[in-house]
C-alpha positions as CSV (number, residue, x, y, z in Angstrom):
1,X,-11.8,2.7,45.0
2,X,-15.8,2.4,45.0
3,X,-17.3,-0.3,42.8
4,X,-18.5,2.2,40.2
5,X,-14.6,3.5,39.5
6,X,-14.1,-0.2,39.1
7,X,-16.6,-0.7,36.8
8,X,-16.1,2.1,34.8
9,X,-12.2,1.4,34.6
10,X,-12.8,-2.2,33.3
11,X,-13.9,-1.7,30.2
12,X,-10.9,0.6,29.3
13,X,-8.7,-2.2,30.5
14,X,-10.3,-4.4,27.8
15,X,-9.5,-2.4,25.4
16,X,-5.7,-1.4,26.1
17,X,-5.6,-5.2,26.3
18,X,-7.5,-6.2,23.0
19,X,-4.8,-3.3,21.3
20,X,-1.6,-4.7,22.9
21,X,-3.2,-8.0,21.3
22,X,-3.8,-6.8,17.9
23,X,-0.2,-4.9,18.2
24,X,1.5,-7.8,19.1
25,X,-0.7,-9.6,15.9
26,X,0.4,-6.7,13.4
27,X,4.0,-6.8,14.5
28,X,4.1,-10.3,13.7
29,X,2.5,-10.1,10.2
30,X,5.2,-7.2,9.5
31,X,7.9,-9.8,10.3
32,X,6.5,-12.7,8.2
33,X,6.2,-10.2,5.4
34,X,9.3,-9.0,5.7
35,X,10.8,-12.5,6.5
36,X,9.1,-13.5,3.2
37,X,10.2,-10.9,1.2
38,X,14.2,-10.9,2.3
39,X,14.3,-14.7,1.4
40,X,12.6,-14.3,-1.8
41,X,15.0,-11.5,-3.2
42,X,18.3,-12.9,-1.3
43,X,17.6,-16.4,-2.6
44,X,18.3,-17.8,-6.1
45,X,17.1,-21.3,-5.2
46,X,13.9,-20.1,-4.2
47,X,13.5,-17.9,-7.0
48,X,14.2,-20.6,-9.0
49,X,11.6,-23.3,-7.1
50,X,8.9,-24.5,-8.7
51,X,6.9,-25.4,-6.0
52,X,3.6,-24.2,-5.8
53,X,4.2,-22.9,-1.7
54,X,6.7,-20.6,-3.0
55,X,3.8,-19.6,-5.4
56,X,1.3,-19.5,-2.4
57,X,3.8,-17.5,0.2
58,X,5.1,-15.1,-2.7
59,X,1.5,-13.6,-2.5
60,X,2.3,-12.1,1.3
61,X,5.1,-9.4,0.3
62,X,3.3,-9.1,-3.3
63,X,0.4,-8.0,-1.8
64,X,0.5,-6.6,1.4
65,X,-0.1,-2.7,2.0
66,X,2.5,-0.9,-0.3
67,X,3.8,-3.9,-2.6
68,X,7.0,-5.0,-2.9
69,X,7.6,-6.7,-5.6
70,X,5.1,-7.3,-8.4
71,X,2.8,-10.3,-8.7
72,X,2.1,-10.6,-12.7
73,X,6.1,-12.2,-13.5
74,X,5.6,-14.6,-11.1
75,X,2.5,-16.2,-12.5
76,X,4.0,-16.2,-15.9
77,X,6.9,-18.0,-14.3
78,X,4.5,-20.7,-12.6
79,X,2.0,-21.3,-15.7
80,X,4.5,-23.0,-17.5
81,X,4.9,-26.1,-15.3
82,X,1.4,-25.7,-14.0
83,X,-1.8,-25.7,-15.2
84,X,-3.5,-22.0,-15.8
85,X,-6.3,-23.1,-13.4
86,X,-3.9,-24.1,-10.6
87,X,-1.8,-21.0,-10.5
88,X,-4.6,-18.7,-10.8
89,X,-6.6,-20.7,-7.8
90,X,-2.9,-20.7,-5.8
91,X,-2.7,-17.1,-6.5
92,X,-6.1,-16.4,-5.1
93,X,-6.1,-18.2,-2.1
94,X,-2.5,-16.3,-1.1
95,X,-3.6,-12.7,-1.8
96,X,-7.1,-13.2,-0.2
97,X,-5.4,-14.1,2.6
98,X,-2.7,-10.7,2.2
99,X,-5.7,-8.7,1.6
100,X,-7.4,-9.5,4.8
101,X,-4.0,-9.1,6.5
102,X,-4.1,-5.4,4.6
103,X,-7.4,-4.7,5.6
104,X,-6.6,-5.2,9.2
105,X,-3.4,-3.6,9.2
106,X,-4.5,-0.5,7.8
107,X,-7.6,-0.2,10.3
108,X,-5.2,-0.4,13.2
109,X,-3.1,2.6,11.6
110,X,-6.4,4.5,11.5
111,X,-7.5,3.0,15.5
112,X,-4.0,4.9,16.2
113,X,-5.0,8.2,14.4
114,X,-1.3,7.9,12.2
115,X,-3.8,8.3,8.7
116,X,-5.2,11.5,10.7
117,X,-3.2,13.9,9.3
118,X,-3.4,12.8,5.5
119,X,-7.2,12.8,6.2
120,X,-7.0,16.5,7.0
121,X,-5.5,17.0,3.1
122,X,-8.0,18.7,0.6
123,X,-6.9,15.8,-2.0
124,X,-7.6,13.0,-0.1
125,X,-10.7,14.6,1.0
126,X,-11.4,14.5,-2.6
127,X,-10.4,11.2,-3.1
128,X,-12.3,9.9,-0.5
129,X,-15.8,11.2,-1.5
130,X,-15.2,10.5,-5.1
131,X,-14.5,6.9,-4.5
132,X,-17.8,7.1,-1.9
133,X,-20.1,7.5,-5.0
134,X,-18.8,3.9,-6.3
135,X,-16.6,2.1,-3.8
136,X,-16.9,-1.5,-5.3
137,X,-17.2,-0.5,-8.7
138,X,-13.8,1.4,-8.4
139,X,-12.5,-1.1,-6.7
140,X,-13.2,-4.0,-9.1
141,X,-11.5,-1.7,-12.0
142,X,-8.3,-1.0,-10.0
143,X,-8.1,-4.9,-8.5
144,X,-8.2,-6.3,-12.3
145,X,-6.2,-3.5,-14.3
146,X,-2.4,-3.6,-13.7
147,X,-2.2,-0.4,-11.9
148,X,-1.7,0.3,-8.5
149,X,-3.3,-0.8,-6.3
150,X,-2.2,0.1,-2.7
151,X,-4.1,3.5,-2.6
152,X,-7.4,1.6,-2.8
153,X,-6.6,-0.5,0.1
154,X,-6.3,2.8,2.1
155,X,-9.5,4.4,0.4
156,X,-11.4,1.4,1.0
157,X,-10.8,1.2,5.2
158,X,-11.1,5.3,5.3
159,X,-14.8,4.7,3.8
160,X,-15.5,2.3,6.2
161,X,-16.3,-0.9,3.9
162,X,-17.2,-4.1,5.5
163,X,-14.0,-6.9,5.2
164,X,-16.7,-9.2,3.7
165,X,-17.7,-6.7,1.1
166,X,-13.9,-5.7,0.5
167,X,-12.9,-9.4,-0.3
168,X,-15.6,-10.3,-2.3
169,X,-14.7,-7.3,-4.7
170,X,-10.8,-9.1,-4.4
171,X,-12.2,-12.5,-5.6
172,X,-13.9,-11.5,-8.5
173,X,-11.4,-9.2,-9.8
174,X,-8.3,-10.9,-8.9
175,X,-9.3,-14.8,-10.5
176,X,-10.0,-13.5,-14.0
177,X,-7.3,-11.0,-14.6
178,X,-4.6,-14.1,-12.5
179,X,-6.4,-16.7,-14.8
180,X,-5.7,-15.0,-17.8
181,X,-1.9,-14.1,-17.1
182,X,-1.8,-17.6,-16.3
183,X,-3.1,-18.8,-19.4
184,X,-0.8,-16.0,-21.9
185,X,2.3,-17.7,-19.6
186,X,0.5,-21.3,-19.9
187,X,0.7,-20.9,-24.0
188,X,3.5,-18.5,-25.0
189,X,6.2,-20.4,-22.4
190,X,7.6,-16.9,-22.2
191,X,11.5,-17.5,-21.1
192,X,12.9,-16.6,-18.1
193,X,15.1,-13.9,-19.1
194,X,12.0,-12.0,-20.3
195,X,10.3,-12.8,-17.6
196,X,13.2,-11.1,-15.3
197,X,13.0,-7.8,-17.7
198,X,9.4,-7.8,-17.5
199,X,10.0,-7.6,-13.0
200,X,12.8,-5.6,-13.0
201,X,10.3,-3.1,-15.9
202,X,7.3,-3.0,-12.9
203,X,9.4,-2.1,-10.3
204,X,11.0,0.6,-12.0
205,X,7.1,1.8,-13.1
206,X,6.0,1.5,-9.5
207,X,8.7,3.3,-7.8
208,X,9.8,5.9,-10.3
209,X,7.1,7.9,-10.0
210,X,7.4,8.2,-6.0
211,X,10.8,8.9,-6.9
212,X,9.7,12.0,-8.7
213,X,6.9,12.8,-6.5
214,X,9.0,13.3,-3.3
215,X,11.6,15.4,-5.3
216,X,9.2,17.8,-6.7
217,X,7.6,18.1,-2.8
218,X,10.8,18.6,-1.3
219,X,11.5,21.4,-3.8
220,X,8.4,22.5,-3.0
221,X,9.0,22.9,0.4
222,X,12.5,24.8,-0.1
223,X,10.8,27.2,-2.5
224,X,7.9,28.0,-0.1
225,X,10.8,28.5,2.9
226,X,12.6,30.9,0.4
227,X,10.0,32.6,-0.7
228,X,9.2,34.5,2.9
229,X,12.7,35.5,2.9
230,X,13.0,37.2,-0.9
231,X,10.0,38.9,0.8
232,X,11.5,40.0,3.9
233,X,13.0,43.7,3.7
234,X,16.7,43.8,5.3
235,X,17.8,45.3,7.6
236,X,20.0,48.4,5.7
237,X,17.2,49.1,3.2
238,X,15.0,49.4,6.4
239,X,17.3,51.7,7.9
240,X,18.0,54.2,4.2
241,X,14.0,54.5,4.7
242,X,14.1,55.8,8.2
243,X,16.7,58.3,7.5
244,X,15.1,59.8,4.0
245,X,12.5,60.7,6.7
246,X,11.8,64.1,6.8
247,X,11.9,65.4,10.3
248,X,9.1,66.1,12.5
């Protein structure tokens, strides 16, 4: 091999390297996430913790790509033992850290051409050039109203905006709305059973709607296959035609 294969080999090297890196990266976020997600839900005495790491680490499965589990209950749950400006600033510095692990995550999805196909949909085209016209104001709303918030994270990585720009938006929506749950939890001392209704509630509003939105596309796709066959002509009425042919 001349030295101008080698040099033009090299830097593709780098790079299969530098991806087996950030694979071996992502795979290990996955499994923190999902560690820290399986002892939350399987544990009662972690549940039950009031320590503020539990707080900190809850952030990881409450934030990361397509939540889990909601965040709000759990800050209602710490703000009565804590101060509202402790939780809030706990609460920060765990989801700016899930957010940057989102941001990364998703970018390596796209590196791998997996959001390819979803970028070929007329919707998401849509989507995608309305939230151009105002990424960070979008943003902002979405990151401090309790909706969801997971198709932003998508949005904002298929628009190409800077990590830097991405987390500032985070930061200054996140504090406020997390400082004020913290101070509603700080003053009402809302009780725990409520608190457990109020989780079990968000889940239910999160996932029902998925529910419903892959039943109504797989029927969809059943009436679209049946449709081609109501349309097909078979095979006897095909052959009645032929022989109410007159003759040649």
């Amino acid at each position: 091999m001349s030295d101008l294969d080698f040099l033009t080999q090299l830097p593709l090297k780098k790079t299969r390297r530098a991806r087996r890196v950030r694979v071996f990266i992502l795979l290990l976020e996955i499994i923190l996430v999902m560690g820290l997600m399986i002892a939350w839900i399987s544990s009662s005495a972690i549940r039950q913790n009031k320590s503020l790491w539990v707080l900190f680490f809850y952030c990881f499965p409450s934030e990361f790509l397509i939540s889990f589990v909601p965040h709000e209950p759990v800050i209602l749950f710490f703000s009565k033992y804590y101060s509202a400006l402790t939780v809030a600033a706990v609460s920060l510095a765990g989801t700016i850290l899930a957010e940057a692990l989102d941001y990364s995550t998703i970018k390596m999805i796209e590196e791998f051409k997996l959001l390819s196909k979803a970028q070929k949909s007329a919707l998401v085209d849509r989507l995608v050039k309305a939230f151009g016209r105002r990424p960070y104001l979008a943003l902002w709303i979405a990151a401090f109203l309790p909706v969801p918030f997971y198709p932003f994270r998508f949005l904002t990585v298929m628009t190409n905006l800077p990590l830097a720009g991405y987390l500032a938006v985070i930061i200054t929506a996140r504090f406020p709305k997390f400082l004020i749950l913290a101070l509603v939890g700080s003053v009402l001392k809302i009780p725990d059973s409520v608190i457990v209704g109020f989780f079990l509630v968000m889940i239910l509003a999160a996932y029902l709607p998925n529910v419903r939105f892959y039943k109504n596309r797989k029927k969809a796709k059943a009436n679209s296959r049946e449709a081609p066959a109501a349309i097909k002509p078979c095979p006897d009425s095909q052959e009645t035609l032929a022989d109410s042919k007159p003759g040649l």
